[in-house]
N, C-alpha and C positions, 0 to 999 in steps of 0.2 A: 504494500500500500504506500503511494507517495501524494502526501496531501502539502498544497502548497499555503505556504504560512503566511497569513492574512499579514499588515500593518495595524497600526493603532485608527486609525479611520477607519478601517473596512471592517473589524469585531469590536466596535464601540457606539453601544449606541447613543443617541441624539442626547438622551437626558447626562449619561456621560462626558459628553464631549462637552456640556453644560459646564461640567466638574472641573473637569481638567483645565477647561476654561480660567474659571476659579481658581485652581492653584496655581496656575499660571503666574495669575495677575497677583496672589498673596503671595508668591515666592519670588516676582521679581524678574518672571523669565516666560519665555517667548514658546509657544505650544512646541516649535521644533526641539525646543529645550527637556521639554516633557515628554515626548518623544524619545528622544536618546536615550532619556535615564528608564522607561519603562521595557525598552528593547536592551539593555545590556550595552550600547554603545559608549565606547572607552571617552571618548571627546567631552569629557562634562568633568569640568572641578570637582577634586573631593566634596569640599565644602558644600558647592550648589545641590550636588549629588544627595549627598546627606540630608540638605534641608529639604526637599524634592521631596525625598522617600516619609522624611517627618510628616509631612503635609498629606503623601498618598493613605499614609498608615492612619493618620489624624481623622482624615473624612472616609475613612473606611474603604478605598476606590478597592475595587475589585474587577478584574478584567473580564470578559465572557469570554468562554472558548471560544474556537472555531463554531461558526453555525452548521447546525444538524448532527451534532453529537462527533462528527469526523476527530480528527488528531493529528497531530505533524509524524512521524514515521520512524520515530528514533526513542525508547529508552537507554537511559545514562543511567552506567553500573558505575557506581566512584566506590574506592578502595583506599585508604590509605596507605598502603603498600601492597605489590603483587605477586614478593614472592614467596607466598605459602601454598603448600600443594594442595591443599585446602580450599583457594581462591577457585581452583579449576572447578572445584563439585559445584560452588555458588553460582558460577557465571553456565557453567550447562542448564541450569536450573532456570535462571533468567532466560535464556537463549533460546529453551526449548518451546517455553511460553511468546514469548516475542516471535517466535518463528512462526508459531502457530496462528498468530493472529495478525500476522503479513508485516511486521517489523521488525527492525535491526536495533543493536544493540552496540552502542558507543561505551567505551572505559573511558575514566577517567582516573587517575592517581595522583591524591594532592601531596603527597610526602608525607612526615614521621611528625604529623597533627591527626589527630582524630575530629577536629572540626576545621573543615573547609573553608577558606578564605576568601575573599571579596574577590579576587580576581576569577576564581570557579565561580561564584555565582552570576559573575558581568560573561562569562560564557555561554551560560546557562541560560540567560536574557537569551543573547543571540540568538543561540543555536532553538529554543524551542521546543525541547523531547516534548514529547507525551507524559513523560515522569521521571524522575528522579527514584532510584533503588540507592541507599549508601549503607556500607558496609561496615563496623565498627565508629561506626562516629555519633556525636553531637553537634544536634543544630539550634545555635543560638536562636530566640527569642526573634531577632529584627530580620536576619537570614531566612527563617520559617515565614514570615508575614512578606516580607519583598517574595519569594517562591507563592504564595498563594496570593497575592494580588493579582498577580500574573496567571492564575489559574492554572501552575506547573503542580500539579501532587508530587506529594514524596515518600519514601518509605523506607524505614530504617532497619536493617539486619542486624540482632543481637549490638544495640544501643552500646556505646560506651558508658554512658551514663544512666540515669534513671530518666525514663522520657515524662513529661508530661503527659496525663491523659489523651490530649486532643493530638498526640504525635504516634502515628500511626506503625506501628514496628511490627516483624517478626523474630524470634529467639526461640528457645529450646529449653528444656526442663534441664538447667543446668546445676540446681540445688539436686536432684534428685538422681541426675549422673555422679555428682561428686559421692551424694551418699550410697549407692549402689557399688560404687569402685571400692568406697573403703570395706563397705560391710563384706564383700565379697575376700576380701585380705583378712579380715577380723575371722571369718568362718571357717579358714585357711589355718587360722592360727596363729595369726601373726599379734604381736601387741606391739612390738617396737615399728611404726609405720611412720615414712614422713611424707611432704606433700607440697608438689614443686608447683606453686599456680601460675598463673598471667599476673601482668601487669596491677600493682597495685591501686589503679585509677581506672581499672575496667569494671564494671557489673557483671559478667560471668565470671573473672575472675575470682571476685571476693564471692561468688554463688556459688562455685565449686570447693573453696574452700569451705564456706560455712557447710555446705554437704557432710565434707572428711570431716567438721567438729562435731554434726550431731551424731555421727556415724559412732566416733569413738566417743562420746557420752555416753548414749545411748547403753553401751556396753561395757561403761566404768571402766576404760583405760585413761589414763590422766595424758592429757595433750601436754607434749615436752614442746615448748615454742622454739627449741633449739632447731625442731624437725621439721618448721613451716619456712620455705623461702619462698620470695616473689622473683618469678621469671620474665621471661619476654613473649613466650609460645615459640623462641624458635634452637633448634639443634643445639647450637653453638649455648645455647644461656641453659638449655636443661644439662647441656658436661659440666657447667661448671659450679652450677647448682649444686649436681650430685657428686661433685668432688667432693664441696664442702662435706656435703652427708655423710660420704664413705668415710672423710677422715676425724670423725668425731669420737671420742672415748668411748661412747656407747652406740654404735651406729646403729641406724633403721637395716631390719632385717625385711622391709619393703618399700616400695615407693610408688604415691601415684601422683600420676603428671598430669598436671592441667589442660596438655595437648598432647599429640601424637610425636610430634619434632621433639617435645623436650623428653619425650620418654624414651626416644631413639639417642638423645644426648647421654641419658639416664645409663642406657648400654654402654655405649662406649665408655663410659666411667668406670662401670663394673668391669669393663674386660682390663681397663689401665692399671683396676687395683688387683685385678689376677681374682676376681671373684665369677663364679659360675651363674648363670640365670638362668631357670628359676632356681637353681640346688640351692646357691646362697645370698641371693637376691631375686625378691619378685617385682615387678614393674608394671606395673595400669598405666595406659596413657586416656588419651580423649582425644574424638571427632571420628578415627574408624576410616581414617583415609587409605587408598586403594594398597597402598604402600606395607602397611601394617600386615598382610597377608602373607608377604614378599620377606619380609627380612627373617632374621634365624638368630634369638626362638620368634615364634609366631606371636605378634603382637595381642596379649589380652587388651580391649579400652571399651571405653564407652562410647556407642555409636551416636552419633548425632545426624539427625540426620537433615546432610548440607545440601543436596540439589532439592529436598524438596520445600528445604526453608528459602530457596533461592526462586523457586517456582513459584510457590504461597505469596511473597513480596512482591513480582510480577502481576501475579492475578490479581491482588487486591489494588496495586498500586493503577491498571487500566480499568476495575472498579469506582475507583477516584475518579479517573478521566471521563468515566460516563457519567459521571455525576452521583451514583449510587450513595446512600451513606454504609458505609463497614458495620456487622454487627456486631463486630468490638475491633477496638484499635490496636490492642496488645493480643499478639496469638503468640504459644510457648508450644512449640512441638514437643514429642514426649522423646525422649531417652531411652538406652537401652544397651543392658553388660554386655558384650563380645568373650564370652572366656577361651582363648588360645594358651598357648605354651609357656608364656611369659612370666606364668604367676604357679605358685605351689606352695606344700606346707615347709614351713621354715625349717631350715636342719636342727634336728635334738641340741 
């Protein structure tokens, strides 16, 4: 499907152009003015810019889509970085659905920010998608209102933060992965467990920890905070996480990883310290990436499951574009143990 994207004259109508009129003349600046700043065009002062979007936000202006329910022909997958192998199950996910209903599917990658910058969103203007999908991020308050004055929807994948109500996300039962890993080591037999999460300013992160705490409450082992470290989710930060681990006076006789990378990190540590896995180390990761099949021992984790949270985010987020209202804005898919080779009862 390729629909061509109206101006601000041709989706505005009469009582609108009324408005904008108005802000025009209260902001100082000439309709072509108003213009640029509501299509994303770079040519406009910060300053006027700013005051512009105060004034669009103030009277409430909100753009109409395209007439007749149509759509411009592009969903934007943003990412704040792309290389997790992880990123491949989300963007099939999106792609399958976009494909399906005659559109393509643009990335974009802001860098090592989880909330996207002024200059992505002056793209965004431009360029027009159908919607916005983003991927570990948070969208400020003014970012969110400039996106729907413009009538672009958006939809957030497993949030960095805690979203607001009225901000549309998809996640995963990630309290319920974290406790499922642990209790799965506890039944095993394990009491010395530690637990390598994500980043400590993520919301799955701290969701999969609090999992591992109620897990070992739950069953009266006493949480040593020696055995909690905060990682990055990728290869490199889960070695050197679980070095620390391995060289502690009392080491964890298991570990579970926040992701699948840091639990592949988590191996490599055991084999530098000349330890066996599972004989004398067991390892849970999380997400169930394709990979986890493949290495040796065979990865236990917790599957999450990523193309169809990537699918779910598409479909709701062209629900947006039809105008639909969501029958809820937060959907948590559910969770689920993988037990592979990775894990066993600890040595006597």
């Amino acid at each position: 499907m390729s629909i061509a994207t109206p101006d601000t004259t041709a989706d505005t109508a009469p009582a609108d152009r009324v408005t904008l009129a108005a802000i025009a003349d209260e902001a100082g600046v000439s309709l072509a003015t108003i213009s640029k700043v509501l299509n994303g065009r770079p040519d406009v002062a910060p300053s006027t810019r700013q005051r512009i979007e105060g004034l669009l936000a103030g009277h409430g202006y909100q753009r109409r889509g395209p007439a007749g329910g149509t759509r411009t022909e592009l969903i934007e997958l943003v990412f704040h970085e792309l290389d997790r192998i992880w990123s491949m199950e989300l963007i099939d996910g999106v792609e399958t659905v976009a494909r399906e209903n005659g559109l393509s599917v643009v990335l974009t990658v802001t860098g090592d920010r989880h909330s996207p910058g002024s200059e992505w969103l002056e793209g965004v203007l431009r360029r027009r998608p159908a919607g916005v999908v983003l991927v570990f991020s948070e969208l400020p308050p003014e970012l969110r209102e400039r996106l729907r004055s413009r009538s672009i929807p958006f939809v957030i994948v497993d949030p960095a933060g805690d979203p607001s109500p009225d901000v549309p996300s998809i996640g995963s039962a990630n309290w319920s992965g974290g406790l499922a890993a642990t209790r799965h080591l506890i039944e095993l037999g394990h009491r010395r467990i530690a637990a390598i999460t994500g980043p400590e300013d993520m919301m799955c992160s701290l969701a999969r920890l609090d999992g591992y705490r109620s897990a070992m409450n739950s069953a009266g082992i006493p949480v040593d905070e020696r055995w909690i470290r905060f990682g990055d989710f990728h290869v490199e930060g889960g070695r050197a996480r679980a070095d620390e681990l391995l060289a502690l006076p009392d080491a964890p006789t298991a570990i579970f990883a926040g992701s699948d990378l840091q639990a592949l990190g988590a191996l490599e540590a055991a084999k530098a310290a000349g330890l066996r896995v599972p004989e004398d180390l067991s390892v849970v990761g999380y997400d169930d990436i394709p990979l986890c099949r493949w290495v040796s021992p065979r990865l236990t984790t917790v599957h999450q499951p990523l193309r169809r949270m990537g699918a779910e985010a598409a479909l709701l987020l062209l629900r947006l574009a039809r105008g639909e209202a969501p029958s809820s804005t937060r959907v948590d898919l559910a969770t689920s143990l993988v037990v592979r080779d990775s894990t066993a009862a600890p040595a006597a």
